[in-house]
C-alpha positions, 0 to 999 in steps of 0.5 A: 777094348784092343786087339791086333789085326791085319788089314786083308782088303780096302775100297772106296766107300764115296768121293765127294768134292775130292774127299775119299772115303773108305772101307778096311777089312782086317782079318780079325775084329772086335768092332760090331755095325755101328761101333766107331774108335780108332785103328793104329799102324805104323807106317813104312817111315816108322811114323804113327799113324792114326786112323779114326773109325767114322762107322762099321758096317756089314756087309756079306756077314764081314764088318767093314770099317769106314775111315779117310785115310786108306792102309793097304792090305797087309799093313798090322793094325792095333783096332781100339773100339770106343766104348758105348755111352 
């Protein structure tokens, strides 16, 4: 499943031995706590960007997405959730 959203906030979930880890959260969402897939956006070189969803998780009744590769609020993102086994 597929659906286009806007990345409205961004921070980082751990850093550990110099790797970041962070959390997104899109205006809109299809992903649900426990849901992994991948989010595409296109950045500012026209280049594709893909970003894998390691995990989602709530937090305050909003579903944060956990990646390793930060996109800031604002950028258009195309989120496809990984259907369950």
């Amino acid at each position: 499943m597929s659906f286009s959203a806007v990345v409205v906030d961004i921070r980082e979930e751990s850093r550990v031995a110099g790797r970041q880890r962070w959390q997104v959260l899109l205006d809109r969402t299809e992903f649900t706590a426990g849901d992994t897939g991948e989010l595409e956006a296109v950045a500012r070189s026209g280049a594709l960007l893909l970003v894998p969803v390691l995990g989602a998780v709530e937090d305050g009744g909003e579903i944060w997405l956990q990646v390793e590769k930060p996109l800031a609020a604002g950028t258009e993102v195309t989120g496809c959730v990984e259907a369950k086994g």
